[in-house]
Backbone as ProteinMPNN parsed JSONL, in Angstrom:
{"seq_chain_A": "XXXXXXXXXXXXXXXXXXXXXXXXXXXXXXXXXXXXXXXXXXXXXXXXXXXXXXXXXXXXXXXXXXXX", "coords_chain_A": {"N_chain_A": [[-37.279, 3.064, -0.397], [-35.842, 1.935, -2.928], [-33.61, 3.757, -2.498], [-32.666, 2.932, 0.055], [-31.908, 0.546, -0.243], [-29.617, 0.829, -2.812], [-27.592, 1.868, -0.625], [-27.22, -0.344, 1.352], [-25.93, -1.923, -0.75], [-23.726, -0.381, -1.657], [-22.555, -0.217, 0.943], [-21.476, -2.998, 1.107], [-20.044, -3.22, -0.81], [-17.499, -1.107, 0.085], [-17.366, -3.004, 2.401], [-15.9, -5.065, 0.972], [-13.945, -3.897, -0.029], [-12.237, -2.544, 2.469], [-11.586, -5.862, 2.876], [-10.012, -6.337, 0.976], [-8.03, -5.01, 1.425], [-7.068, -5.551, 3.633], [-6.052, -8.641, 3.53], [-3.73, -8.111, 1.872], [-2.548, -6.872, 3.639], [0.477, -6.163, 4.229], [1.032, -4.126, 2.499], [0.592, -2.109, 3.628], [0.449, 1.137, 5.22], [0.672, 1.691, 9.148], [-0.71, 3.925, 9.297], [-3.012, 3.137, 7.309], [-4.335, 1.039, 8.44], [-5.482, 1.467, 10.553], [-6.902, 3.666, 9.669], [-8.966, 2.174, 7.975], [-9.688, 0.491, 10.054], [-11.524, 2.001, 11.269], [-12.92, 3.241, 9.589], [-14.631, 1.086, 8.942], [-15.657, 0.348, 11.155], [-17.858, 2.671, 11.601], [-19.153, 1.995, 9.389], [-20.228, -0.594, 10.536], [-21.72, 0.335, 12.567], [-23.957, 1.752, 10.995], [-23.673, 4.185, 9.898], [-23.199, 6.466, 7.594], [-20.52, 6.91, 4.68], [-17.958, 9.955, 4.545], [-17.453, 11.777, 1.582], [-14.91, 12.1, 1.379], [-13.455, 10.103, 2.676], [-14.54, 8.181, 1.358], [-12.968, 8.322, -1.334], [-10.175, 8.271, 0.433], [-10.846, 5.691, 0.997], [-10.444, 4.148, -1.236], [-8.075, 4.992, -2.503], [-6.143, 3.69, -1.166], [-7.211, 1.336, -1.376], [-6.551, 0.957, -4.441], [-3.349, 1.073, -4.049], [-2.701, -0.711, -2.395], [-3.89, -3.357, -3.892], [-2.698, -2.854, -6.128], [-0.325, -3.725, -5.766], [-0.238, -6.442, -5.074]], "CA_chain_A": [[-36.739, 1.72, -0.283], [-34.37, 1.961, -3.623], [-32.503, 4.213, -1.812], [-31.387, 2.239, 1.27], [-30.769, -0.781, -1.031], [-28.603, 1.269, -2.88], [-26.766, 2.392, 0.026], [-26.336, -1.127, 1.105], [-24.757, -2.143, -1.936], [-22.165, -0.007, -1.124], [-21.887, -0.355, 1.897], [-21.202, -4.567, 1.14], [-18.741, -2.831, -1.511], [-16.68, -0.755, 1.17], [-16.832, -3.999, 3.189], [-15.049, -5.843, 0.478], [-12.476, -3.073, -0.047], [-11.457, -3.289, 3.582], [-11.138, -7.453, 3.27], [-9.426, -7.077, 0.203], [-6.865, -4.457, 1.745], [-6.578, -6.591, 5.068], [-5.388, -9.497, 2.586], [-2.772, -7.832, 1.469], [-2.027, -6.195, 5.171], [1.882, -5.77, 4.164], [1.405, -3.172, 1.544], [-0.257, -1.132, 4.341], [0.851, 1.663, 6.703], [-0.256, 1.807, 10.157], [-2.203, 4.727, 9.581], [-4.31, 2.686, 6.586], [-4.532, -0.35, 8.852], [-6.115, 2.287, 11.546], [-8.334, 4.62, 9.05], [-9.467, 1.082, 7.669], [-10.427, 0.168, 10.845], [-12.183, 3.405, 11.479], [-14.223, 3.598, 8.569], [-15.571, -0.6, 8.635], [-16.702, 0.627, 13.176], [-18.645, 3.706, 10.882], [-20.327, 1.286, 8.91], [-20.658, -1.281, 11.19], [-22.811, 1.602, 13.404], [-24.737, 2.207, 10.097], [-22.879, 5.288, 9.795], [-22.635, 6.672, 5.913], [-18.98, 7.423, 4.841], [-18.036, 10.906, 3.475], [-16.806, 11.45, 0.128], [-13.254, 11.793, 1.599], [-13.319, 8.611, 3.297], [-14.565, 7.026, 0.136], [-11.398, 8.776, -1.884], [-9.2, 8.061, 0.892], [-10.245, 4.27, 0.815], [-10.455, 3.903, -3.089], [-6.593, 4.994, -2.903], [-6.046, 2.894, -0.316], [-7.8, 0.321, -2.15], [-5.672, 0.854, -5.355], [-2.344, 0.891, -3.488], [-3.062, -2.111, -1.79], [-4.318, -4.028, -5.08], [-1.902, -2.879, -7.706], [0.586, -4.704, -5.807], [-0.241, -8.385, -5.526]], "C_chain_A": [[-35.567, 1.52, -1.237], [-33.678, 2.533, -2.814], [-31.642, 3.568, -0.723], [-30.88, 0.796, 0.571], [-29.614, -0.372, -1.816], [-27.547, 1.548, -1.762], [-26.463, 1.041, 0.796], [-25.386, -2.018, 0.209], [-23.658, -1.492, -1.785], [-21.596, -0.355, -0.521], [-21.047, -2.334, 2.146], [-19.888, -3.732, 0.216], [-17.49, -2.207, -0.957], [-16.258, -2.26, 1.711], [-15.577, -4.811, 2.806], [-13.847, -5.565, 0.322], [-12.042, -3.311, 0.944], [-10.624, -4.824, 3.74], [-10.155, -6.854, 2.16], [-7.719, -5.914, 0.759], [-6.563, -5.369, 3.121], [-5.899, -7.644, 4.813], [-4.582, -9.062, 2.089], [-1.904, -6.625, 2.631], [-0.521, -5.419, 4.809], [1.869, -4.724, 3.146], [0.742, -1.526, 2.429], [0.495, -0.285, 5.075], [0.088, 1.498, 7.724], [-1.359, 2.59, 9.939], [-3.161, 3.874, 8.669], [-4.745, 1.568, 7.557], [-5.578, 0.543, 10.012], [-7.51, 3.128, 10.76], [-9.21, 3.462, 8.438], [-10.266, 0.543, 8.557], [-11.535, 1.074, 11.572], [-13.185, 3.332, 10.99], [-15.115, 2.009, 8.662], [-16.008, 0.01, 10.23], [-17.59, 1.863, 11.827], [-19.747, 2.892, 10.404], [-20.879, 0.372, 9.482], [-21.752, -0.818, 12.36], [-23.384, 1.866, 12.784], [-24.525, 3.296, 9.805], [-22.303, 5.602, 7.954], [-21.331, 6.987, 5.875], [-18.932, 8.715, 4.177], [-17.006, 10.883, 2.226], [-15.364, 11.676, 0.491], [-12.534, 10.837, 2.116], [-13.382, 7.994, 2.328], [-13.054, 7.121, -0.531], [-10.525, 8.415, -1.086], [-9.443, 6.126, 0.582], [-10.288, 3.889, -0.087], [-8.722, 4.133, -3.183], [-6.207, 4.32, -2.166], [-5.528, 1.689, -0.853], [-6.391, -0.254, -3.379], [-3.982, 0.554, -4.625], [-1.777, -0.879, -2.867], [-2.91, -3.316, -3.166], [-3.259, -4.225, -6.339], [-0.403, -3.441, -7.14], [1.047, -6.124, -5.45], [-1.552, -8.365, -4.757]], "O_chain_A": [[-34.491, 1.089, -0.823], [-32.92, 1.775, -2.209], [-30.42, 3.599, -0.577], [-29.843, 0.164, 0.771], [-28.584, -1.03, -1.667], [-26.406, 1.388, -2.195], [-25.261, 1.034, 1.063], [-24.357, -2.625, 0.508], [-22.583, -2.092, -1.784], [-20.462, -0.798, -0.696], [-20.329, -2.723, 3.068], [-18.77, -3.723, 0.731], [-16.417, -2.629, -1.389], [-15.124, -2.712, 1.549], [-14.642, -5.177, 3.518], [-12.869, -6.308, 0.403], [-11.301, -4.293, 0.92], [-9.58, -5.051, 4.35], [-9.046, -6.929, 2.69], [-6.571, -6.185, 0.41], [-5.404, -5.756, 3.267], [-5.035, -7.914, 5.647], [-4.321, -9.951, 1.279], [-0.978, -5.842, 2.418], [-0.373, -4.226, 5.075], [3.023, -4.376, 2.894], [0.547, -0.386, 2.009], [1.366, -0.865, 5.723], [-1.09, 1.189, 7.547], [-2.536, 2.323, 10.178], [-4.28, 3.786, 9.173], [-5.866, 1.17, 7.239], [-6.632, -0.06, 10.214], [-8.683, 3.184, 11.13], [-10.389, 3.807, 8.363], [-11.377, 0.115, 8.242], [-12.305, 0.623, 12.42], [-14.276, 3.332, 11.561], [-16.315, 2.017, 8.388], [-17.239, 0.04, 10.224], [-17.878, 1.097, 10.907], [-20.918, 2.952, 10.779], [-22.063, 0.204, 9.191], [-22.499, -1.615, 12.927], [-24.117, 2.653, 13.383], [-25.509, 3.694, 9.181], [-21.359, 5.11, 7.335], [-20.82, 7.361, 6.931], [-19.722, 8.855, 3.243], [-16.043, 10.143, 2.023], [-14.587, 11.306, -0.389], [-11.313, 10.688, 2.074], [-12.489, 7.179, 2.096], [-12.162, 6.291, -0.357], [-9.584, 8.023, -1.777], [-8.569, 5.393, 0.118], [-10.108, 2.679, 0.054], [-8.113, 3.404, -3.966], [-5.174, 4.033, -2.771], [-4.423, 1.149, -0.92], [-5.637, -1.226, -3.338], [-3.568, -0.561, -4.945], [-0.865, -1.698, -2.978], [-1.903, -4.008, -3.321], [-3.038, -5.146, -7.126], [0.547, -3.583, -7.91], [2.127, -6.714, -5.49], [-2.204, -9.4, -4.619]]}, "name": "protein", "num_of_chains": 1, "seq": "XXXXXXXXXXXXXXXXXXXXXXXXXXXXXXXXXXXXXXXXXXXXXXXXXXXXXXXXXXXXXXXXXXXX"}
């Protein structure tokens, strides 16, 4: 049972990354606006992400963030 509560905690934490890169849409390329939408259908199927998805949307993330 810890375990899948851990793993939705993440998965609410992914969610937020997505909103908070969708809110700042213009700092995006197509492809992030596409692998963004990729990875939130994954989780939205209950679908875990792999650790290169995470890394890809953590830089994402940062990109997005560190400029307004």
């Amino acid at each position: 049972m810890t375990d899948r509560l851990a793993r939705e905690d993440w998965r609410d934490e992914y969610h937020r990354q997505i909103e908070d890169c969708r809110d700042r849409d213009k700092f995006l390329s197509a492809w992030d606006a596409d692998f963004l939408e990729s990875i939130e259908n994954r989780l939205n199927e209950n679908h875990t992400l792999t650790a290169k998805q995470i890394d890809k949307l953590d830089e994402i993330w940062e990109k997005a963030t560190s400029k307004g």
